[in-house]
C-alpha positions as CSV (number, residue, x, y, z in Angstrom):
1,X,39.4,121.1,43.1
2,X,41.4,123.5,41.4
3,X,40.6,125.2,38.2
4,X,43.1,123.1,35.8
5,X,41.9,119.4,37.8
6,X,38.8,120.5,36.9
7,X,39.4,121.3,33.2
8,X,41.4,117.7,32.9
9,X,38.6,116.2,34.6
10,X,36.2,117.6,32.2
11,X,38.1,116.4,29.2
12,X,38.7,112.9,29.9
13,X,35.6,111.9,27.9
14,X,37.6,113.2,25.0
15,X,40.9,112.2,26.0
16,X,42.9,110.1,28.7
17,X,46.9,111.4,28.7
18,X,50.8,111.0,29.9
19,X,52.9,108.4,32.5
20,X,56.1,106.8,33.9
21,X,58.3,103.8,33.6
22,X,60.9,104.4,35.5
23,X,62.1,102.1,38.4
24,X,60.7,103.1,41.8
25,X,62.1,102.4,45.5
26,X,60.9,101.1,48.7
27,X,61.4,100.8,52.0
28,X,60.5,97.3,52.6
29,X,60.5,97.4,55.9
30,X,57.2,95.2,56.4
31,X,58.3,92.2,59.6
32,X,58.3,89.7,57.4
33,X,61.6,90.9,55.2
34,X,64.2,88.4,55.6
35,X,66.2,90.8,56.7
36,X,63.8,91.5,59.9
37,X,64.4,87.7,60.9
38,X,65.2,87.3,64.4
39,X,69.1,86.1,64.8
40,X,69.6,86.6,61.4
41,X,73.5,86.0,61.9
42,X,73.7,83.0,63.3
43,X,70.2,81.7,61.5
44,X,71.2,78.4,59.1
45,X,70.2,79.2,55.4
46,X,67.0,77.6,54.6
47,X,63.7,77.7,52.7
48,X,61.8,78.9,55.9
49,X,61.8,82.7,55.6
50,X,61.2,82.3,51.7
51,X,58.1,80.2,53.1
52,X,57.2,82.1,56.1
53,X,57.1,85.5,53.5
54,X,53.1,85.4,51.7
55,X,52.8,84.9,48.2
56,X,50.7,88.0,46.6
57,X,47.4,88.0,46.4
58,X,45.9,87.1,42.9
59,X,43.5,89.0,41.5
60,X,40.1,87.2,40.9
61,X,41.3,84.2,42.9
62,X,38.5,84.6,45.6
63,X,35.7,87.5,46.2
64,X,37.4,90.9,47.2
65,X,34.5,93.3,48.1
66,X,35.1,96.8,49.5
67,X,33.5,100.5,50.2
68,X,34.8,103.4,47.9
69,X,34.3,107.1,48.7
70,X,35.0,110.1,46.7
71,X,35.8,113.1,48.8
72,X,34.0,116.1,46.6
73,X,31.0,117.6,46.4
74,X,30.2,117.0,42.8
75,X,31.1,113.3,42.6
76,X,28.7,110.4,42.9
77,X,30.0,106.8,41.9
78,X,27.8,104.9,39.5
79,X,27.0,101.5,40.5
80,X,29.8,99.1,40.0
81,X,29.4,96.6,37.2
82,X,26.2,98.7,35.4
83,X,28.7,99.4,32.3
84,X,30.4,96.9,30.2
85,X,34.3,97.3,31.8
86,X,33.7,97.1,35.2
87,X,30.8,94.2,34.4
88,X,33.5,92.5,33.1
89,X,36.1,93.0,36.1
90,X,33.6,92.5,38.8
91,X,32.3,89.0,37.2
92,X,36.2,87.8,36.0
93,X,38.4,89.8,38.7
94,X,35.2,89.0,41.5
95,X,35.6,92.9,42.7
96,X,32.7,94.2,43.8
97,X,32.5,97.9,44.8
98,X,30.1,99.2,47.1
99,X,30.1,103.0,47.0
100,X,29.8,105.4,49.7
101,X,28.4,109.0,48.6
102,X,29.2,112.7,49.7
103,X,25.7,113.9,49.2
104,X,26.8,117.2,47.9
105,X,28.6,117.7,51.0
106,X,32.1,116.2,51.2
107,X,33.7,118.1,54.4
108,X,30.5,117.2,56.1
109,X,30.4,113.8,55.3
110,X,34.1,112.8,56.0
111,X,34.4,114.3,59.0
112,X,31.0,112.4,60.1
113,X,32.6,109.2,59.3
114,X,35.8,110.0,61.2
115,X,33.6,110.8,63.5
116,X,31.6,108.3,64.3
117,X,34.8,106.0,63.8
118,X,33.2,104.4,60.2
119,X,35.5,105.3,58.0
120,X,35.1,103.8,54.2
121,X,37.7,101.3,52.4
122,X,39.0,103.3,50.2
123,X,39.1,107.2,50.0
124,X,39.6,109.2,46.9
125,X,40.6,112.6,47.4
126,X,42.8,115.6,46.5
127,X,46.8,115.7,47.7
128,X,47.6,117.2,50.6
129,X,45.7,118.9,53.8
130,X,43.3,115.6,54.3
131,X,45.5,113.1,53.4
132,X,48.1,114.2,55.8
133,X,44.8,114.7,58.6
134,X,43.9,110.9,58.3
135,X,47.7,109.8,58.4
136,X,48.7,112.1,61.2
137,X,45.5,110.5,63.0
138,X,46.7,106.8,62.3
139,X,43.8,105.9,60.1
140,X,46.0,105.3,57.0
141,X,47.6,101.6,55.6
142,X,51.2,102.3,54.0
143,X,52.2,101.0,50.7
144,X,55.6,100.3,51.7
145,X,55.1,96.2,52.4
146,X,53.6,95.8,49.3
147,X,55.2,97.8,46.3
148,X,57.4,94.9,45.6
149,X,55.3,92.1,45.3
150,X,53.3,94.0,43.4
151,X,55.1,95.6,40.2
152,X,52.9,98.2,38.6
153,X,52.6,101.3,40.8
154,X,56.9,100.9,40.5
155,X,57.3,100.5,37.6
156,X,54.7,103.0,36.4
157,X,54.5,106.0,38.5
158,X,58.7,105.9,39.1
159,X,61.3,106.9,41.6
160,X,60.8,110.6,41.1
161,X,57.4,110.9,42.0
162,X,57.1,108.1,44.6
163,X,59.6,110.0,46.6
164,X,57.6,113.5,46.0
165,X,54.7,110.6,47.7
166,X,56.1,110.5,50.7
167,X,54.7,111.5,53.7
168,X,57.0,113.1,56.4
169,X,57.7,109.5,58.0
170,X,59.1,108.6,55.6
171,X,56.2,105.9,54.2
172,X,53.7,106.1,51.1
173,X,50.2,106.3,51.6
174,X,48.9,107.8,47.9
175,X,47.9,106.4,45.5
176,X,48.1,108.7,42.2
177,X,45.3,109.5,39.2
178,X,46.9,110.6,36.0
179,X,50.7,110.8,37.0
180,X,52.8,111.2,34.1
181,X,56.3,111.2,33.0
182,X,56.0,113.4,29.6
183,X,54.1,116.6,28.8
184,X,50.2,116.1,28.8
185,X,47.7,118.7,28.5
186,X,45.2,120.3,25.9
187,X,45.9,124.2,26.8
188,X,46.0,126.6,24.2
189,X,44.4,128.4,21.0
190,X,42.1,127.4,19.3
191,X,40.7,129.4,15.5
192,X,38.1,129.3,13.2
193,X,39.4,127.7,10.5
194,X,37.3,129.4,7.7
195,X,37.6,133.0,9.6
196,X,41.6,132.1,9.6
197,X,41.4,130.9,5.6
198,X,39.0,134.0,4.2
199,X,41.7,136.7,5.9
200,X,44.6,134.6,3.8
201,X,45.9,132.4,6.5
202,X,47.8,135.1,8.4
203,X,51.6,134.9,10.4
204,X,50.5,134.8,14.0
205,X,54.0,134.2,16.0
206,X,53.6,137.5,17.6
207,X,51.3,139.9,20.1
208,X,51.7,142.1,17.6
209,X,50.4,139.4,14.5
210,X,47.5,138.4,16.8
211,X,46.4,141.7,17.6
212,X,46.5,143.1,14.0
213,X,44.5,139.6,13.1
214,X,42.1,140.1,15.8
215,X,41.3,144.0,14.3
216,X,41.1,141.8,10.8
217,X,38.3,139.7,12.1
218,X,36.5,142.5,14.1
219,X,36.7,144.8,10.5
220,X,35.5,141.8,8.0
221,X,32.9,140.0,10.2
222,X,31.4,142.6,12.7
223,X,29.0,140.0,14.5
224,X,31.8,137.7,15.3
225,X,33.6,138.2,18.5
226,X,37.4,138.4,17.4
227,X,38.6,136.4,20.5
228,X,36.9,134.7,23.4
229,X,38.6,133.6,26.0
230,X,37.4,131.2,28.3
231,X,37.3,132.8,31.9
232,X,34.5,130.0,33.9
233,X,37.2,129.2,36.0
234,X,39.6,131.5,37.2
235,X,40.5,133.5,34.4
236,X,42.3,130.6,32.5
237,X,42.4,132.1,29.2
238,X,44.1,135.0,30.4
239,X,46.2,132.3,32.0
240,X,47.7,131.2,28.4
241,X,48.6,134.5,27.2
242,X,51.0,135.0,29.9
243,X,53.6,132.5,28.7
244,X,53.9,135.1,25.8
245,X,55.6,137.5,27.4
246,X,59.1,136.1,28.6
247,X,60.6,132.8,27.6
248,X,60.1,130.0,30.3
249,X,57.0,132.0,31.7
250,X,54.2,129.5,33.0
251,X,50.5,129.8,34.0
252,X,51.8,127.4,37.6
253,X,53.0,131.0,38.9
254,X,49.9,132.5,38.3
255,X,47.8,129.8,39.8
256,X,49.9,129.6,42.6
257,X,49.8,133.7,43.3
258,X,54.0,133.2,43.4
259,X,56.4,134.0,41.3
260,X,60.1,132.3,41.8
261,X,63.1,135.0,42.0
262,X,66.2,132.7,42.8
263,X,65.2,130.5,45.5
264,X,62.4,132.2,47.1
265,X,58.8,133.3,45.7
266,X,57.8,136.9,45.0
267,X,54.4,138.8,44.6
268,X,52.4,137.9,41.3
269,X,51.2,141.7,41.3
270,X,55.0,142.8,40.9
271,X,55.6,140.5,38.6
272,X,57.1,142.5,35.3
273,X,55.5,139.7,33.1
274,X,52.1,139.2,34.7
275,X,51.9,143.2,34.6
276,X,52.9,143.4,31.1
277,X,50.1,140.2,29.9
278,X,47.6,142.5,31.9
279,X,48.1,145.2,30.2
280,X,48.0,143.6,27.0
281,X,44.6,141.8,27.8
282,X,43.5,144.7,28.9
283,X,44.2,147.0,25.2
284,X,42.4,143.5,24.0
285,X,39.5,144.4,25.8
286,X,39.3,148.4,25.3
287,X,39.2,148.2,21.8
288,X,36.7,145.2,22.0
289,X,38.5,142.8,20.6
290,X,37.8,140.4,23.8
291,X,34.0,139.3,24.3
292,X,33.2,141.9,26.4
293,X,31.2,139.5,28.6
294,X,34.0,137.5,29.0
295,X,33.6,137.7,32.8
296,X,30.2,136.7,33.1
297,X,29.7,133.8,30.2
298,X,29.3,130.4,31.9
299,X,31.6,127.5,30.8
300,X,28.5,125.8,28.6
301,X,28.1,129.4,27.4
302,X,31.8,129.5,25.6
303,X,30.8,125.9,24.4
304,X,27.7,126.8,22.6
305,X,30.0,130.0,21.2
306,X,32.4,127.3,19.7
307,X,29.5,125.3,18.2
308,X,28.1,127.4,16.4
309,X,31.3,129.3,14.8
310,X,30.2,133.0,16.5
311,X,34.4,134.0,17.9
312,X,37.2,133.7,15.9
313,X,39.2,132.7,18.5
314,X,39.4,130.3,21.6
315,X,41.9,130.0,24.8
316,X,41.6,128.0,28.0
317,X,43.1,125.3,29.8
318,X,41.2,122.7,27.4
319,X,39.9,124.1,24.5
320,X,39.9,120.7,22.8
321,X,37.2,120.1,24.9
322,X,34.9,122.0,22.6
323,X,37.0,122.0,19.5
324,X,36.6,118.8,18.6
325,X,32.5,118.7,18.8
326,X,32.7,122.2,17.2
327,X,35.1,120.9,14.8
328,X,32.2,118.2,13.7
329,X,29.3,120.4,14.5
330,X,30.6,123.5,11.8
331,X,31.7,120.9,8.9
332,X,28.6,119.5,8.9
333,X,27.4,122.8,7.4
334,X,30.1,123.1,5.5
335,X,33.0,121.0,5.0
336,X,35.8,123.3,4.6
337,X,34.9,124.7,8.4
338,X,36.0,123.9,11.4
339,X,38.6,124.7,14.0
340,X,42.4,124.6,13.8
341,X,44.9,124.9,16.8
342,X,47.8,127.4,16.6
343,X,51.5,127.5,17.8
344,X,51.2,129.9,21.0
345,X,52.5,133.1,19.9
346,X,54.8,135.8,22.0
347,X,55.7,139.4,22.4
348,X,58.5,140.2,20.0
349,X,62.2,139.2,20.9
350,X,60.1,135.6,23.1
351,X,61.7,132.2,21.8
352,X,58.5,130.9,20.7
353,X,60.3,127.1,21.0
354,X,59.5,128.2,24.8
355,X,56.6,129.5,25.3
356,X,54.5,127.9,27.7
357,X,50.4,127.4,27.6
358,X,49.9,125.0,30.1
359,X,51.2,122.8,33.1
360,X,51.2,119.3,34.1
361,X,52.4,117.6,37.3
362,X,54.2,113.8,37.3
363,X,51.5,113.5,40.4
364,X,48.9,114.1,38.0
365,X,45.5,114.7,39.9
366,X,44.6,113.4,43.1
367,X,45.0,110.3,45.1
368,X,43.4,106.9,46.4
369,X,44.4,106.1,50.2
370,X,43.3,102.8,51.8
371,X,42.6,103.5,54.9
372,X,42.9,100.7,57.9
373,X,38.6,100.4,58.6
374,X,39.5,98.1,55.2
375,X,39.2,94.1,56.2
376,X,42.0,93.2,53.6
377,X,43.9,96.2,53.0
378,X,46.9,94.4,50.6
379,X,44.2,92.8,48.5
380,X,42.6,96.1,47.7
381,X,45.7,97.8,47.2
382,X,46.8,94.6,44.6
383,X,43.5,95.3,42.6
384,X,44.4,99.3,42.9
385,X,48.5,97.8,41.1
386,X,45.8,95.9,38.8
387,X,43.7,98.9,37.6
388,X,47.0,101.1,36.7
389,X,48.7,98.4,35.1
390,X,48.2,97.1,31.1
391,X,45.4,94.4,31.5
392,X,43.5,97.2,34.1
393,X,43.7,100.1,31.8
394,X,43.2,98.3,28.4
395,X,39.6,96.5,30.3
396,X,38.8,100.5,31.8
397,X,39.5,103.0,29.3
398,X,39.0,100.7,26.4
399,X,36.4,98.1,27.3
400,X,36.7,94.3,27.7
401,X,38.9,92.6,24.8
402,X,37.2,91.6,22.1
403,X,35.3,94.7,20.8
404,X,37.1,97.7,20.2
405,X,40.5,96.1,21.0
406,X,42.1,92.5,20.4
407,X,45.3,91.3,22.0
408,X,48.3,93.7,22.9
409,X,51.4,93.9,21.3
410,X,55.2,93.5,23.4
411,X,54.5,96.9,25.7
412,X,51.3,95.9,26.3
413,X,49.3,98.1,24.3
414,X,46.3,97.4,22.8
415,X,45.4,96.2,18.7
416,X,42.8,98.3,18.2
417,X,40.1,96.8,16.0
418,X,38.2,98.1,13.1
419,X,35.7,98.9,15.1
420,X,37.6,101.3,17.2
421,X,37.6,103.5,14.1
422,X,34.3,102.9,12.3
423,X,31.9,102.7,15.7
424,X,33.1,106.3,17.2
425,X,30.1,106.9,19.0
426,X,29.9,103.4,20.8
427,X,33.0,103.3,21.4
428,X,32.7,107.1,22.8
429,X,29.8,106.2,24.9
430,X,31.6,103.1,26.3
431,X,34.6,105.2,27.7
432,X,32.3,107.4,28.9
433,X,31.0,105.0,30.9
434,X,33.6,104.7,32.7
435,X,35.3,108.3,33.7
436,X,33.9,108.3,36.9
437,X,36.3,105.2,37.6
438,X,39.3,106.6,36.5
439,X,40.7,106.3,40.1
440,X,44.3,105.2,39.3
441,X,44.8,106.2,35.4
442,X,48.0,105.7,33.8
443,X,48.1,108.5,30.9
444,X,51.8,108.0,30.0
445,X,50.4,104.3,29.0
446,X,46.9,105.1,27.5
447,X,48.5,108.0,25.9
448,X,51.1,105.7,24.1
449,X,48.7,103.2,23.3
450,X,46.6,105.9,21.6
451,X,49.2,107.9,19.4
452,X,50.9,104.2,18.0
453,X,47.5,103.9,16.1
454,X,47.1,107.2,15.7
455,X,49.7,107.9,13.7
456,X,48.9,104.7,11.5
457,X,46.3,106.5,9.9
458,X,46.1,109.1,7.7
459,X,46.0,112.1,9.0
460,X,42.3,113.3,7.8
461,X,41.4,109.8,9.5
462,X,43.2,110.6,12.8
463,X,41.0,112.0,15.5
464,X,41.0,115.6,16.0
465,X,42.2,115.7,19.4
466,X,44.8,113.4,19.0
467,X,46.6,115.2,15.8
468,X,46.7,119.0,17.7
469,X,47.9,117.1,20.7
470,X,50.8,115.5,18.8
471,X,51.7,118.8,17.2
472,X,51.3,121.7,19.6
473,X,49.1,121.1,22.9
474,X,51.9,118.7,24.7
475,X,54.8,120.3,23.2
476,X,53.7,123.5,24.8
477,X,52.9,122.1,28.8
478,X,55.2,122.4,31.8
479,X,56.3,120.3,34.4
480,X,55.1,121.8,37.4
481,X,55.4,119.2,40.0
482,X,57.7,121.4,41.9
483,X,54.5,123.5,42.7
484,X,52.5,120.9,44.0
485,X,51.3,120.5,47.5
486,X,51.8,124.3,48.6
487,X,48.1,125.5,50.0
488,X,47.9,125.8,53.3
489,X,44.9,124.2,54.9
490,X,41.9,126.9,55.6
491,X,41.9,126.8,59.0
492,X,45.5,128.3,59.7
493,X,46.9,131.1,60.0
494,X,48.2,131.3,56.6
495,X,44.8,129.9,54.8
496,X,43.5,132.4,56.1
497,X,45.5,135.0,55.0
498,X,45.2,132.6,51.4
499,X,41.6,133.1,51.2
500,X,42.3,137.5,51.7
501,X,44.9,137.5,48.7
502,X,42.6,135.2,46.6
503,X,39.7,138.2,47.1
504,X,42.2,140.7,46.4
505,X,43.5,139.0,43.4
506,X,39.9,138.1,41.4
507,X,38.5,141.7,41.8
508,X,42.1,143.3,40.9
509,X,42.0,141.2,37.6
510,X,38.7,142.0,36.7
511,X,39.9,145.9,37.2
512,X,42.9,145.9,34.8
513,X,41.0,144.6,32.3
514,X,38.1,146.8,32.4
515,X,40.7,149.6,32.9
516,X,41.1,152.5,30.5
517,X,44.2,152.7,30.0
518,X,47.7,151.0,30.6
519,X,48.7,153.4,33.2
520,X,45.9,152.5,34.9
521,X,46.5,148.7,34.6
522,X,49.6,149.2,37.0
523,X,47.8,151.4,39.1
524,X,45.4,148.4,39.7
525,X,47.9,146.1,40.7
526,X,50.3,148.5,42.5
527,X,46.9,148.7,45.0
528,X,46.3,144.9,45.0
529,X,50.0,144.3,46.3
530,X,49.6,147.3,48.9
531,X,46.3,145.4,50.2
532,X,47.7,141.8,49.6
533,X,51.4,142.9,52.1
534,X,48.5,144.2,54.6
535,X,46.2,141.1,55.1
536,X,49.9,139.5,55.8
537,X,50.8,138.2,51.6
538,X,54.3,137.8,52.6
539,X,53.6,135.4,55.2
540,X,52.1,133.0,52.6
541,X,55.0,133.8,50.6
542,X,57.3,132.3,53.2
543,X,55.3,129.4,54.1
544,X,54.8,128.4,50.3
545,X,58.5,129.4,49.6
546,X,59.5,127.0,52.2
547,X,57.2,124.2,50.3
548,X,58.5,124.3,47.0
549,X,62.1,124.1,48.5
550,X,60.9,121.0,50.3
551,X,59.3,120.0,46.8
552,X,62.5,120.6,45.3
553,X,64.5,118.3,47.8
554,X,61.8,115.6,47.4
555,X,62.4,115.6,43.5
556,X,65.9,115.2,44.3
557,X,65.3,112.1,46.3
558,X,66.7,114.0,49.3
């Protein structure tokens, strides 16, 4: 899983996001379409095709029982119905979920199950190289028949990206996790909020203000670390400074080693931006005002750093993920602490209305795909419509009615109790319960549902995620579902080549920032494009070029 799946992943504890309600299309092409009728011409009008067409299945009208496997190393399903939401489904709904484990070793476990022809129910994996393996092998059931008897996945994941869905005949086979419609994402800065106060609550809209407040913090507080990026995975907080050095600029060309020049995709190492952020992060780290073992410090490592107040400031895909506990874990020492999130700042002459910190995709994550081992394949798909729609998400995310909600108002939304306010930590430990289930989450729909009451209560009362969110995190994300969908699988010609530029890329990074000077930052990357060309760089230009415009046209609806 990529590095900014994995960081949305991690935060879903904290928060759930973004989604779509726009009218979808189908095909409908099933056999039993009136339409399909044999002699439809001369066929008299009557009440037998309506009667000869099956009703949809209702949920929790009989047992539905099924086998569930997530395709990643790191995943393990907990038993279904041992938390209080999916108790409640399996008993009222009467879905049972049996689960079927990777044991550490997804690749090794799917393609035993292909295999040995024993393929799961249900399979919940990333978009792209495996899905289109199990549909180009015939083992896939298409949604087409059934998107219009059953109204959810229409109505909430929308035209747009059920046609970015489909596969290249033309029929839908995903499922999506986390598809959106509006900006979601928690990328961005995050400050010491007592640091910030006791240097007199400084201008930062520049590179030039952030730097000067950086050599503030180093001057007045020598044992703190000035700013502390968070590089775990992939060099993300390196990521967000690059939206500050050209309006429009977005971390999606960075993760995706391509940089759009009209309509094809250029070298990342040329880039005049991406050179310019490098050399930038790189005077950050000469005069030590970037941890200097920002390279080495393990994800729980920059978490334990925002705990206990020791950097000034924060960056990363998600640094709400820590802010908040820090937040609570500094004020208990003292209540003026704390953390604050700032407006992303730029190099002069940048519109900061435009900068950009983060992405998102209307896909969202990954994807559930039923595949056709499954006994009663529209049944499972009506309890997948179930899970993404209102009554689904309000009974997952929130817990069964009756405890931290009670009733919905007209969209569907739920009235949040007292208790949802008072009883933080049960109702924390309840969602969290239940992330390992988020299979089909609707974040346009949770995310609504969460800011109506949000912004009922006063802001000191509003939680801390949910008031930076509002004001900077989502405001500052970018659409990047044109980028989706554009890594080659490993075993080509072009993965290969993939897997040579990625090499190049990690250690040429790592050079320009330990370089001593900013003459030598572009002589770092000059070398990484020379190497990248020779292992055959342009080639995986091309091929992702050619996927994005296909992207493109898909977005279109063409």
């Amino acid at each position: 899983m990529n590095r900014w799946k994995r960081s949305w992943f991690l935060a879903l504890s904290l928060v759930m996001v973004g989604t779509l309600a726009l009218a979808g299309c189908s095909s409908n092409k099933g056999t039993n379409s009136p339409t399909n009728a044999p002699n439809a011409e001369t066929a008299a009008p009557t009440d037998k095709a309506a009667e000869e067409k099956p009703a949809a299945f209702e949920l929790g009208s009989e047992q539905l029982s099924f086998t569930f496997y997530g395709h990643y190393d790191w995943y393990t399903m907990p038993p279904w119905g041992g938390d209080e939401s999916t108790k409640w489904i399996k008993e009222n709904k009467k879905v049972d979920i049996t689960a079927v484990q990777s044991g550490g070793n997804a690749a090794q476990k799917l393609n035993t199950m292909i295999a040995g022809k024993n393929l799961p129910d249900v399979i919940w994996l990333d978009r792209g190289a495996d899905v289109e393996r199990l549909r180009a092998a015939d083992m896939l059931v298409p949604f087409d028949d059934y998107l219009d008897k059953y109204p959810n996945f229409k109505k909430w994941v929308g035209e747009e990206a059920i046609n970015m869905l489909r596969s290249s005949d033309g029929k839908i086979y995903q499922f999506p996790n986390w598809y959106t419609s509006q900006p979601i994402g928690n990328s961005g800065y995050l400050v010491n909020k007592k640091i910030y106060e006791s240097l007199g609550s400084p201008e930062i809209k520049t590179t030039d203000d952030f730097y000067n407040f950086l050599k503030q913090v180093k001057e007045k507080y020598p044992k703190v670390t000035p700013f502390n990026p968070d590089l775990a995975v992939d060099g993300q907080g390196l990521d967000v400074l690059y939206g500050g050095f050209a309006d429009g600029s977005t971390p999606a060309y960075i993760a995706n080693r391509a940089v759009p020049q009209g309509d094809k995709l250029t070298s990342i190492f040329t880039d005049p931006v991406f050179r310019e952020a490098s050399q930038y992060a790189s005077k950050l780290f000469r005069e030590k005002l970037i941890s200097q073992d920002a390279f080495t410090q393990t994800k729980d490592q920059v978490k334990e750093a925002a705990y206990n107040g020791t950097a000034a400031v924060f960056a990363g895909a998600s640094p709400t993920e820590y802010g908040a506990v820090g937040d609570s874990e500094l004020k208990k020492k003292d209540p003026n602490d704390g953390y604050i999130m700032i407006w992303p700042f730029g190099k002069p002459g940048v519109d900061t209305s435009k900068i950009l910190t983060g992405t998102y995709t209307q896909l969202g994550w990954n994807v559930s795909v039923i595949t056709k081992a499954a006994k009663d394949p529209e049944k499972i798909f009506a309890f997948l419509d179930y899970l993404t729609g209102p009554e689904g998400t309000r009974t997952l995310f929130w817990g069964p009615e009756g405890i931290y909600w009670q009733g919905q108002d007209e969209d569907g939304s739920p009235k949040f109790t007292e208790a949802y306010d008072t009883d933080v930590e049960g109702r924390t430990k309840m969602m969290d319960a239940t992330v390992n289930f988020q299979w089909n989450g609707n974040s346009v729909f949770i995310d609504t549902s969460k800011m109506k009451h949000e912004l009922t209560l006063p802001v000191e009362k509003q939680s801390w995620e949910a008031r930076w969110q509002n004001s900077i995190t989502w405001k500052t994300q970018h659409n990047a579902t044109e980028f989706i969908n554009m890594a080659p699988a490993p075993d080509t010609e072009e993965g290969i080549i993939s897997t040579s530029v990625e090499e190049i890329f990690d250690e040429a990074r790592a050079k320009a920032i330990y370089a001593k000077s900013d003459e030598e930052v572009l002589a770092v990357l000059d070398k990484a494009e020379k190497d990248a060309m020779a292992v055959g760089y342009q080639k995986l230009l091309d091929y992702k070029t050619a996927k994005w415009q296909e992207n493109l046209k898909s977005i279109k609806g063409n």
